[in-house]
C-alpha positions in Angstrom: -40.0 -26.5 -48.9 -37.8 -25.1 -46.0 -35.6 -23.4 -48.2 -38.3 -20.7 -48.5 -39.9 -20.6 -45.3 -38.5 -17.7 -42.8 -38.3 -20.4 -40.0 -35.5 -22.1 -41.9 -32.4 -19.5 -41.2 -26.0 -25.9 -39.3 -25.0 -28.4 -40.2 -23.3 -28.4 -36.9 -20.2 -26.8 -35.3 -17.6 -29.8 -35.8 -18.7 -30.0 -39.8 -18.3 -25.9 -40.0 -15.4 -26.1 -38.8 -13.6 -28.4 -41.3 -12.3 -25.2 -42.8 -8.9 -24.2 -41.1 -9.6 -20.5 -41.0 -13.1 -20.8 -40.0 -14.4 -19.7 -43.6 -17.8 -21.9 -44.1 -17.3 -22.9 -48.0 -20.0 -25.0 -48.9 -19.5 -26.5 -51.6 -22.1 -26.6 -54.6 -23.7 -30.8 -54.8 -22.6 -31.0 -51.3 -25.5 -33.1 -48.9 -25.7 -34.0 -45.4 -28.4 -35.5 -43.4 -29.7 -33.8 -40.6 -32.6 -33.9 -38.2 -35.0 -30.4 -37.7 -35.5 -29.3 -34.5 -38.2 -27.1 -34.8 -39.2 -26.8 -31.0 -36.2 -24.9 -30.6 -36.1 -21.9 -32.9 -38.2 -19.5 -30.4 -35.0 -19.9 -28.7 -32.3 -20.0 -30.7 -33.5 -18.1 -33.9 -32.1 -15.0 -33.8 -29.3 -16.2 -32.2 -28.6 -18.6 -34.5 -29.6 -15.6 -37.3 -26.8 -13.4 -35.6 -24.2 -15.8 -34.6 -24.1 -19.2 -37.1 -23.3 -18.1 -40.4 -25.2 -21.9 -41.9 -28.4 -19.9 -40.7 -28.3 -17.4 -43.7 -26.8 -20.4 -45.6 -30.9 -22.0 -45.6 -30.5 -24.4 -42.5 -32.6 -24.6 -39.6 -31.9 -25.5 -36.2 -30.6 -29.2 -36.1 -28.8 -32.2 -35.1 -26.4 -33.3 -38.0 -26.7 -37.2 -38.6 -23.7 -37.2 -41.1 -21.7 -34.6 -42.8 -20.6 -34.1 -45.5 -22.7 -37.7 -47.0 -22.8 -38.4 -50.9 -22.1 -35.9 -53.8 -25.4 -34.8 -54.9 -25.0 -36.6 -58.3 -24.0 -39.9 -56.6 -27.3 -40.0 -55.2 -29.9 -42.2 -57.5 -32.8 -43.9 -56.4 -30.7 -46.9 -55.2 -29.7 -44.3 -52.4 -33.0 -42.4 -52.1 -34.2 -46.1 -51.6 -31.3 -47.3 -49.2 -32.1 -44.2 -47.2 -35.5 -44.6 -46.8 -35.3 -48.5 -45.8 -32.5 -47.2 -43.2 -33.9 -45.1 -41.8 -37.8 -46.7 -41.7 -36.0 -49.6 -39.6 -34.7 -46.9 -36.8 -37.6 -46.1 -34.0 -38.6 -42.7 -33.6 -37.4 -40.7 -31.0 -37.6 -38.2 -28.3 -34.5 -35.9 -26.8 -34.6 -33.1 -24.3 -32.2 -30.6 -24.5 -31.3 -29.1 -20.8 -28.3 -27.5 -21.3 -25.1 -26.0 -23.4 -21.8 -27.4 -24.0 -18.9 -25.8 -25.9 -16.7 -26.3 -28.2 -13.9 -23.8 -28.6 -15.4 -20.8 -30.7 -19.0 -22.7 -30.2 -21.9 -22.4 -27.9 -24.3 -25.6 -28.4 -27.2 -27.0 -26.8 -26.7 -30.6 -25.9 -29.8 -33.6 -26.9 -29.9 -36.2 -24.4 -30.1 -38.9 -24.5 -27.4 -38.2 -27.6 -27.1 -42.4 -28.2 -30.1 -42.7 -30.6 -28.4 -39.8 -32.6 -25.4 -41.5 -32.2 -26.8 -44.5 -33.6 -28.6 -43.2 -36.7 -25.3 -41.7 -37.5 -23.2 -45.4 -37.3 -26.1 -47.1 -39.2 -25.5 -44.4 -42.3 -22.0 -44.5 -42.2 -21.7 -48.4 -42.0 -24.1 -48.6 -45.0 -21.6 -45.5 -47.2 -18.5 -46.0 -45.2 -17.4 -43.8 -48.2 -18.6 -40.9 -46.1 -17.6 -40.8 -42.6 -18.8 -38.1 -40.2 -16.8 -35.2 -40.8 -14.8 -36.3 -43.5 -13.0 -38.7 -40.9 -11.6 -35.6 -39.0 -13.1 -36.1 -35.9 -13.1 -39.3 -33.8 -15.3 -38.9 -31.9 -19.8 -38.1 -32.8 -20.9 -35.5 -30.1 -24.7 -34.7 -31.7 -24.9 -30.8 -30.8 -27.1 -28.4 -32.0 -25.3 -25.2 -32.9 -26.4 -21.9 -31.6 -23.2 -19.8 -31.9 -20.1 -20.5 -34.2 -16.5 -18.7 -35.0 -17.4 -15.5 -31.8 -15.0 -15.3 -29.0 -15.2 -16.3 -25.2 -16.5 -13.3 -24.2 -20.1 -13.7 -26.7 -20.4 -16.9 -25.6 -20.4 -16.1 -21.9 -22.8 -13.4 -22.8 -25.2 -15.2 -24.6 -24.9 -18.9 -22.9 -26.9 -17.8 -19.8 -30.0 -16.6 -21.9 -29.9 -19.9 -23.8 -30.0 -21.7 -20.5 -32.6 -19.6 -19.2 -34.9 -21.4 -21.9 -34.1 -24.7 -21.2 -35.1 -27.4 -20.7 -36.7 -28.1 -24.1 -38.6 -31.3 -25.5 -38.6 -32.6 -29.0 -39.6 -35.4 -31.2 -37.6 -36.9 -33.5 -39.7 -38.4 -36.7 -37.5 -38.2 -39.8 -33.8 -37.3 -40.8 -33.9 -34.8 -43.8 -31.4 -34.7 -46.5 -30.5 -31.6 -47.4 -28.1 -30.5 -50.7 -26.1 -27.1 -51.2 -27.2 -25.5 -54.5 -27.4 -22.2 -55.9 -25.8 -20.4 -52.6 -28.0 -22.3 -50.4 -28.9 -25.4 -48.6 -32.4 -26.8 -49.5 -34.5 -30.2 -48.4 -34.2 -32.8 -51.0 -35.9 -35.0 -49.3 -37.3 -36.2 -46.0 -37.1 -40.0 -44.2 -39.3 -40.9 -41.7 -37.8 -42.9 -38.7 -40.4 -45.8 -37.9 -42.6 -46.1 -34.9 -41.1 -45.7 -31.1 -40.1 -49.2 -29.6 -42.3 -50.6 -27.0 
């Protein structure tokens, strides 16, 4: 389980920073769905250890799908089920990631081509409209994978030409894994395989 493996240090940027001050208050039954990024971590691990507080927090580097989704009691095997069918219907995947982008306070690394991500979010929030990205706060889906959250310009200029030193990067996107906070820390409940690439 990746809640104990050393590899597994958010959900991303625009979900951390729901919280007005910045603070990262995860709330205990919270869920989201996310998709691993594994290919990534020789880069942005101990970056992402330093710099994105959700690291300590038990997530690994990642592309949120949908934020916060479903209480973690709301979620029976009608959903677990639901979930699975979903996602088995989407193709698998590949994204490169070959460069950073920014939000203000945040230093990300950018999939492309970001539409498939884009799409597996709309397909989970058309089937739970009850939980749209974000919360609703944000209008607009920009998949990201967060290296750096809540540091000033300065870090950011510091550490964004090492990150892009790295790049580009190449990864395969198989399954979207929901993950719930308990206990002080997010763990994998379970994992939903996408289905085979078209063509």
């Amino acid at each position: 389980m990746w809640a104990s493996s050393p590899n597994w240090p958010s959900p991303t940027a625009s979900w951390e920073a729901m919280t007005s001050d910045g603070g990262h208050r995860y709330r205990s039954g919270e869920t989201a769905l996310i998709v691993a990024v594994p290919e990534v971590e020789p880069l942005v691990g101990r970056w992402r250890r330093q710099f994105d507080p959700a690291a300590a927090a038990g997530v690994p580097a990642h592309v949120t799908i949908l934020a916060p989704f479903l209480d973690g009691r709301r979620i029976d095997a009608s959903v677990i089920s639901g979930l699975r069918t979903l996602f088995a219907s989407q193709g698998a995947f590949a994204i490169r990631f070959a460069r950073c982008g920014r939000f203000p306070g945040v230093l990300y690394l950018a999939p492309e081509p970001a539409e498939p991500l884009v799409a597996l979010t709309g397909a989970v929030a058309g089937e739970w409209p009850e939980a749209p990205p974000y919360a609703g706060q944000f209008s607009e889906v920009i998949p990201h994978l967060t290296v750096v959250h809540g540091r000033d310009e300065a870090t950011i200029d510091a550490i964004e030409p090492k990150l892009a030193a790295g790049l580009p990067i190449l990864a395969s996107v198989e399954a979207v894994h929901l993950i719930e906070y308990t206990a002080h820390r997010w763990r994998e409940r379970q994992a939903f395989a996408l289905g085979r690439p078209a063509g």
